[in-house]
C-alpha atoms as one frame of an Amber mdcrd trajectory, in Angstrom:
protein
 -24.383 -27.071   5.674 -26.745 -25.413   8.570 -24.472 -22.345   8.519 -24.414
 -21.722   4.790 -28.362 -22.315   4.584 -28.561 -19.612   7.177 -26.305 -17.599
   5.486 -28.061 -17.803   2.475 -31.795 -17.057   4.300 -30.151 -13.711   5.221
 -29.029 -13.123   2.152 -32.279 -13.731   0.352 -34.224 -11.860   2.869 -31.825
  -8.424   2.296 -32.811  -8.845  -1.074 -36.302  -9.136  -0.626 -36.449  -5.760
   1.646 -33.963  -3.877  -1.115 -36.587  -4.585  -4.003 -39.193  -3.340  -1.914
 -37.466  -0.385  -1.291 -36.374  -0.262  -4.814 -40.158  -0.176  -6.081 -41.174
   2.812  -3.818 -38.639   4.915  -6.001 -38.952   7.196  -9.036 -38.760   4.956
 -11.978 -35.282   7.229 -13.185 -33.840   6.131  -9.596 -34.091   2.147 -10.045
 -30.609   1.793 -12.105 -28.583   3.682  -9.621 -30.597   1.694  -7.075 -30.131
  -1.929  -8.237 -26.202  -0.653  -8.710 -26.304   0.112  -5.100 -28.138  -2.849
  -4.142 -26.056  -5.443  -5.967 -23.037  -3.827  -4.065 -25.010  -3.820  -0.415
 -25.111  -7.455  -1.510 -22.013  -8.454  -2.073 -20.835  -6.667   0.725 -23.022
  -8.566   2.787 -22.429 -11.472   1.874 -18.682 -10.978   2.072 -19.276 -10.077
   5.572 -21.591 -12.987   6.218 -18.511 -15.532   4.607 -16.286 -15.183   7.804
 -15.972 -11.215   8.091 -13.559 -10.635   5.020 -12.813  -6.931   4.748 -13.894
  -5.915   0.827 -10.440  -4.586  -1.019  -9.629  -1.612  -1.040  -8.380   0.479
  -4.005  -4.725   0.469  -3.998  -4.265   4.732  -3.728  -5.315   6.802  -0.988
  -5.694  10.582  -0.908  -5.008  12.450   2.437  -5.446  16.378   2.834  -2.751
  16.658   5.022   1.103  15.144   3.268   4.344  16.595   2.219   4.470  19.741
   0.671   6.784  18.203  -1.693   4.418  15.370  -2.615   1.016  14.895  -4.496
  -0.870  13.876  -1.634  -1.499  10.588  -3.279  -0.632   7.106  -1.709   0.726
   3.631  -2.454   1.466   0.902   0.062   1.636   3.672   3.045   3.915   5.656
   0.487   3.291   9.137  -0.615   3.984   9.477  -4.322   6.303  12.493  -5.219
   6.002  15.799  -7.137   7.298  15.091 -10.800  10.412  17.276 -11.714   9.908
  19.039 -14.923  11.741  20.332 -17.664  12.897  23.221 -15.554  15.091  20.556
 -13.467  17.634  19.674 -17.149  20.485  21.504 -15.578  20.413  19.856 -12.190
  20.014  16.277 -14.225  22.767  16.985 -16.511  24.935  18.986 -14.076  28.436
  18.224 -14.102  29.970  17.347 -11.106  26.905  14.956 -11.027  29.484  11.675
 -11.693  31.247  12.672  -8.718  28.509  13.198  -6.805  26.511   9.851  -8.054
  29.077   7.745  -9.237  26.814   6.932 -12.203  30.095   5.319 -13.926  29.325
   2.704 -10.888  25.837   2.540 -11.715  26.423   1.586 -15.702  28.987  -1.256
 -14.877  26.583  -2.841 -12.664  24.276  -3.454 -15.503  26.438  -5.484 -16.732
  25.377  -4.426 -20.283  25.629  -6.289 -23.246  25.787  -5.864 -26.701  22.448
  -6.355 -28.726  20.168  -5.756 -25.999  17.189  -3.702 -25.505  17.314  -1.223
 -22.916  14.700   0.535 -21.454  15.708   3.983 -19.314  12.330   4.775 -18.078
  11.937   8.392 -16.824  14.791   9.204 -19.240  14.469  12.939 -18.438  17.047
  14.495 -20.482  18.503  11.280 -21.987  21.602  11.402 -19.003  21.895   7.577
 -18.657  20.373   7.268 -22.403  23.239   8.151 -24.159  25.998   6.625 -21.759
  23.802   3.414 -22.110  23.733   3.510 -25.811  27.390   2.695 -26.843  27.656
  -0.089 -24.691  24.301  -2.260 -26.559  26.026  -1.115 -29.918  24.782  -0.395
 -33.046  22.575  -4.138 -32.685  21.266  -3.009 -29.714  18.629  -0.324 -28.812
  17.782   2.239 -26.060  14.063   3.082 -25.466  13.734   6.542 -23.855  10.487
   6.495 -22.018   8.996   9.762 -21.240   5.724  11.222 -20.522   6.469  14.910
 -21.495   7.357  16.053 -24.734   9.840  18.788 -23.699  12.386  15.992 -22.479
  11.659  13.994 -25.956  12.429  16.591 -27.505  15.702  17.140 -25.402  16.227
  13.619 -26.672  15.727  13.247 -29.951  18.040  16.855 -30.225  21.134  15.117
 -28.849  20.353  11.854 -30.920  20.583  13.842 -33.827  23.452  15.887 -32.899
  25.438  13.010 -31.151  24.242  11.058 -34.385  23.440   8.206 -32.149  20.842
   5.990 -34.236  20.166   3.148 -31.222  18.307   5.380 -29.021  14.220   5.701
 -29.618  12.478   8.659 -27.999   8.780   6.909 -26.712   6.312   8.750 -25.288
   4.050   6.906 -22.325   1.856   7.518 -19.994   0.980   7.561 -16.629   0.032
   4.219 -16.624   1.762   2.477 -19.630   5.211   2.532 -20.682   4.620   1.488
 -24.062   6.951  -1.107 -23.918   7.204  -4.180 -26.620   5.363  -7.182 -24.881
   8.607 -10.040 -23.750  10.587  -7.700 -25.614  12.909  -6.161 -23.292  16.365
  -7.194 -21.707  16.461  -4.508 -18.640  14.501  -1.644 -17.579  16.862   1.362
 -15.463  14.867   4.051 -13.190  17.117   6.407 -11.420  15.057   8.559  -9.591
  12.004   7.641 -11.034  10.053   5.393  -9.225   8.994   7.538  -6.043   7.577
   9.817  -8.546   5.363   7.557 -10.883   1.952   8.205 -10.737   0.777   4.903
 -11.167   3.320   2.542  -9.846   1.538  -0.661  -9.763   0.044  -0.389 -13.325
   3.675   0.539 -14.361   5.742  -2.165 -12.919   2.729  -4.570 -14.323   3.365
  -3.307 -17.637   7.448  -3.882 -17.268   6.921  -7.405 -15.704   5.034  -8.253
 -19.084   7.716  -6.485 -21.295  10.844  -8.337 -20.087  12.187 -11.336 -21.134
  12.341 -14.173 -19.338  15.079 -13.800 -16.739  14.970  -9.870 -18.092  16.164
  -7.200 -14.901  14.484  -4.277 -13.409  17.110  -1.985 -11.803  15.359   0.378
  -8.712  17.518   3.302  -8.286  16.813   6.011  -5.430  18.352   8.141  -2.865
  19.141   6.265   0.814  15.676   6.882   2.845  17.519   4.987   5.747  20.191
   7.493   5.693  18.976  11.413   7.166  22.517  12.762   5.417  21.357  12.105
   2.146  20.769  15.985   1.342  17.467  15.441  -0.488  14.246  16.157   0.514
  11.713  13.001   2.109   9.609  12.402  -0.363  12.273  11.683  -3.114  13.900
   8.944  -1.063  12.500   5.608  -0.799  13.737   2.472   1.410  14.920  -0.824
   0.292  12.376  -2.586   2.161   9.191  -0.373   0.545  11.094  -0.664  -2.739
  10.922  -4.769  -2.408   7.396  -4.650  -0.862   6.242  -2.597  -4.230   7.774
  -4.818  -6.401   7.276  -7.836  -5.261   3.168  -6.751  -5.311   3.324  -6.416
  -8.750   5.306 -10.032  -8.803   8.939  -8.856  -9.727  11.658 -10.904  -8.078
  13.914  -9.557  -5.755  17.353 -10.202  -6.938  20.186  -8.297  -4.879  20.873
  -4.363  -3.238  24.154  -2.884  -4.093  25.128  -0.220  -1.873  28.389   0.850
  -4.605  26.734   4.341  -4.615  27.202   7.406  -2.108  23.802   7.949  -2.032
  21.280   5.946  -3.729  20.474   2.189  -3.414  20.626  -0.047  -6.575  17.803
  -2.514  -6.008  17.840  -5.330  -8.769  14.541  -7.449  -9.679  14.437  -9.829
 -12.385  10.869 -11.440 -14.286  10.345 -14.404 -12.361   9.410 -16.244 -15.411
């Protein structure tokens, strides 16, 4: 009781000195000053609670980073350069199966028919359209893409595949646009490292799954140094489960079926 009454005396006598100061200002100044203040004091009084640090935004910027990344940071991971359009023939190369072993990759979804899919990152619809048959005609494919030169690489082979279970959606950085409990399982292969926003994303796909509804992780072996691609576009199991599991995704399984990327299952907790 002693200690908080102190606490609070110091507290009350900041905030008598700050309004004096605030009063010697240019009347256009007070706002901005009484914004400042009110943060001094909560600062304070965090401080004055036991020393707790005050949170810190979740992204960092640092000058000096990968030449291959944006220079932005998540969790003590630097976020990587987004491939564009000019990267279709490397996604849709074809000795990319024996490369990948994405036939590997689809039966471990375990796909069924009449569920919603999500292939976030779709790029040029790769996964899209092998995903598609297997949900049949009662099922649906959401292509999630944030630019419009790979939806419209989409929506072409819809049309000329005449594939009607696959929807072209544009996001953003930030929001999928997914339908809220609406989805059975999201797949990102070689997406994550790259999203811009990674928390707000997986917050968004932990509301749009069903309950018991799977998040599939897919990226290149950071562990491994002869996985021929370049830092920044490999992640780690472990950061992969420590990102997750902050935006309150449960960690399910690894696979390691692949020669060179990790399958990393999560599944809404709910």
């Amino acid at each position: 009781m002693i200690l908080d009454l102190k606490r609070r005396a110091a507290v009350v006598a900041l905030t008598l000195l700050l309004f004096a100061a605030c009063a010697t200002t240019m009347p256009g100044q007070n706002q901005t000053f009484l914004s400042k203040t009110q943060g001094n004091l909560a600062s304070v009084d965090s401080l004055l609670e036991g020393g707790t640090q005050i949170p810190r935004a979740p992204y960092e910027t640092r000058a000096i980073h990968d030449p291959n990344g944006t220079g932005k940071f998540y969790m003590g991971r630097e976020i990587a350069q987004v491939m564009g359009p000019g990267g279709i023939p490397w996604l849709d190369r074809p000795e990319r199966e024996d490369q990948e072993k994405s036939s590997r990759l689809l039966d471990a979804l375990e796909l069924r028919d009449s569920e919603t899919v999500v292939d976030l990152g779709a790029g040029s619809g790769y996964f899209t359209f092998r995903i598609a048959p297997k949900v049949g005609r009662a099922g649906k494919v959401l292509a999630i893409e944030i630019q419009d030169e790979m939806l419209q690489k989409i929506r072409q082979r819809a049309q000329a595949l005449k594939i009607t279970n696959v929807e072209a959606v544009k996001g953003s950085e930030t929001d999928p646009k997914l339908p809220v409990k609406g989805v059975d399982l999201v797949l990102m292969v070689d997406v994550y490292h790259e999203l811009a926003y990674p928390f707000e994303v997986i917050t968004k796909i932990r509301d749009a799954l069903k309950p018991g509804g799977r998040v599939f992780i897919v990226e290149y072996r950071k562990e491994d140094p002869g996985v021929p691609i370049k830092e920044v576009h490999k992640m780690s199991v472990e950061q992969v489960k420590k990102e997750m599991n902050a935006a309150g995704l449960a960690y399910v399984q690894t696979l390691e079926i692949l020669p060179l990327q990790h399958i990393v299952i999560f599944k809404n907790p709910e």
